[in-house]
MIKE-771910 format. One record per residue: x, y, z of N, C-alpha, C in turn; residue in one letter. Coordinates in pm, whole numbers, padded with zeros to 5 digits, always signed. Layout:
# residues N
XYZXYZXYZa ...
This chain:
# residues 81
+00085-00116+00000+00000+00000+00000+00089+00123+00000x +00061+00184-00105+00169+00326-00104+00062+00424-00010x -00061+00468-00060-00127+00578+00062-00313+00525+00045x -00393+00579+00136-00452+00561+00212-00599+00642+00214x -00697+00615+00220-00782+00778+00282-00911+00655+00303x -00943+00687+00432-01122+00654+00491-01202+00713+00516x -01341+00692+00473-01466+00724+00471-01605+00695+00532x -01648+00697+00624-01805+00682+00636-01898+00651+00596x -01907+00551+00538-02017+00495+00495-02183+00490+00590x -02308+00532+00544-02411+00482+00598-02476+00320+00619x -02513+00314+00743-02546+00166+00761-02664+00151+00798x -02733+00079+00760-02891+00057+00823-02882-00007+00979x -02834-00104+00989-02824-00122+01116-02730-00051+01221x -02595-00040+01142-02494+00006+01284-02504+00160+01234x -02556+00193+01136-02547+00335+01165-02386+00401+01028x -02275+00402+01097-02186+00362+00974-02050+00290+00958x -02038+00291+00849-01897+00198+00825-01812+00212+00769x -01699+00171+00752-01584+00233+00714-01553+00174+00551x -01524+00290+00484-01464+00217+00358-01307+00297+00323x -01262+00161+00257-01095+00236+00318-01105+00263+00121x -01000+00377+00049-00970+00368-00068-00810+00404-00028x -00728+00296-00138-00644+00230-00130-00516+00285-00272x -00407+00316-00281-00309+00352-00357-00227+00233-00348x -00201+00140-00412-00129+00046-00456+00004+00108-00450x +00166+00000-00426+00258+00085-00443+00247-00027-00599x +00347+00036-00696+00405+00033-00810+00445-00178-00811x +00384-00221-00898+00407-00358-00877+00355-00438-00761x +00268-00413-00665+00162-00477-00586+00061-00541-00641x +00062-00656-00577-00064-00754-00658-00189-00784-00550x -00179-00731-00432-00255-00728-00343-00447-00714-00383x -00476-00801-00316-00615-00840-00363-00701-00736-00257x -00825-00700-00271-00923-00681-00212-00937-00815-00039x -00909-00914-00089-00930-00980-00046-00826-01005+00080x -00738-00972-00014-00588-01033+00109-00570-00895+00186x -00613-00755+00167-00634-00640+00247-00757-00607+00344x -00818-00702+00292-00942-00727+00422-00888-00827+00561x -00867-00932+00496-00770-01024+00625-00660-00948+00649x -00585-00885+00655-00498-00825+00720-00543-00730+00769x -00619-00594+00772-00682-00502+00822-00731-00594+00965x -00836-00697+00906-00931-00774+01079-00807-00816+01133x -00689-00861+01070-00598-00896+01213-00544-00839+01260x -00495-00692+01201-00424-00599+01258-00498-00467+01382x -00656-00458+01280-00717-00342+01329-00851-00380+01427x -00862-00314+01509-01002-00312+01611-01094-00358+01512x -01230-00420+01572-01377-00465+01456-01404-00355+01444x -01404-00269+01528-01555-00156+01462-01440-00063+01409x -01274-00075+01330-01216-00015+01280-01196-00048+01165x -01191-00172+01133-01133-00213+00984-01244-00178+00890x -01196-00167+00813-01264-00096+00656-01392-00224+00609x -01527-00195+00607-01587-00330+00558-01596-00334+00342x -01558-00223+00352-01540-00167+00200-01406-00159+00171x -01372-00224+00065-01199-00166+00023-01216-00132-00169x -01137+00001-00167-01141+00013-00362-01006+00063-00352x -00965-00008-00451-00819+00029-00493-00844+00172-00619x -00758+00197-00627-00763+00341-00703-00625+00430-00732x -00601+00502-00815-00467+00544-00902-00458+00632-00811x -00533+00753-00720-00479+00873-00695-00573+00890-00587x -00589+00977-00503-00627+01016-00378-00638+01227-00378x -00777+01260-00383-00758+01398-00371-00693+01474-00299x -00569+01534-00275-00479+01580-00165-00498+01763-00142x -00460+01756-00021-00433+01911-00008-00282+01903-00042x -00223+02092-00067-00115+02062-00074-00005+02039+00028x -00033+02011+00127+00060+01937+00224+00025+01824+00297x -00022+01741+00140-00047+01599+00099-00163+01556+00225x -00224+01585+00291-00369+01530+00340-00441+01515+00249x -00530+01415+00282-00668+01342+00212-00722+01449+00206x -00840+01480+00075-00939+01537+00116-01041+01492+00117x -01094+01490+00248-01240+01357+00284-01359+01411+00199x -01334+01523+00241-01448+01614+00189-01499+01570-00034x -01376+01605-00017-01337+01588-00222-01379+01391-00209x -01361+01345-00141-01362+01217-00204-01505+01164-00159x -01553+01206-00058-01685+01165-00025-01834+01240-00134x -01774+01321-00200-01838+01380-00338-01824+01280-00457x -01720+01234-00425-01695+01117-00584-01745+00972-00537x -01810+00964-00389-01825+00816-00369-01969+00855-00350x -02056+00985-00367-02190+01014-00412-02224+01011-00556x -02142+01053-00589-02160+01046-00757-02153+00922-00821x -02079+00815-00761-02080+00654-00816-02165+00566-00721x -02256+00607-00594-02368+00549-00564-02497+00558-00676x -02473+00723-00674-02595+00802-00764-02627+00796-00915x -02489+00736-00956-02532+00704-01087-02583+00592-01151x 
């Protein structure tokens, strides 16, 4: 994993949940799958990501923070469409 950014998801029952989006480093073959089992063994339950999307780029400020804000607009726009 080169970088990182999590989100809030709505939940009908618990209310919400975490979805992690994911920057591959350069030559990683890492599955959806094999980043979910490692997250539950590493991270608290009500912490690990129940959503994972891999993805080329991450909206940044310029002293490289996520922007939650910018990315939770692009994960409305691909529910909504």
């Amino acid at each position: 994993m080169s970088e990182s950014g999590g989100l809030e998801r709505a939940h009908e029952a618990l209310g919400q949940e975490v979805k992690a989006f994911i920057i591959r480093k350069p030559g990683a073959t890492v599955t959806v799958e094999e980043m979910s089992v490692w997250c539950r063994q590493q991270m608290a339950q009500y912490k690990y990501p129940r959503h994972i999307e891999f993805c080329d780029s991450l909206p940044m400020t310029a002293t490289g923070k996520v922007l939650k804000r910018e990315l939770a607009e692009l994960e409305a726009r691909k529910t909504t469409a």
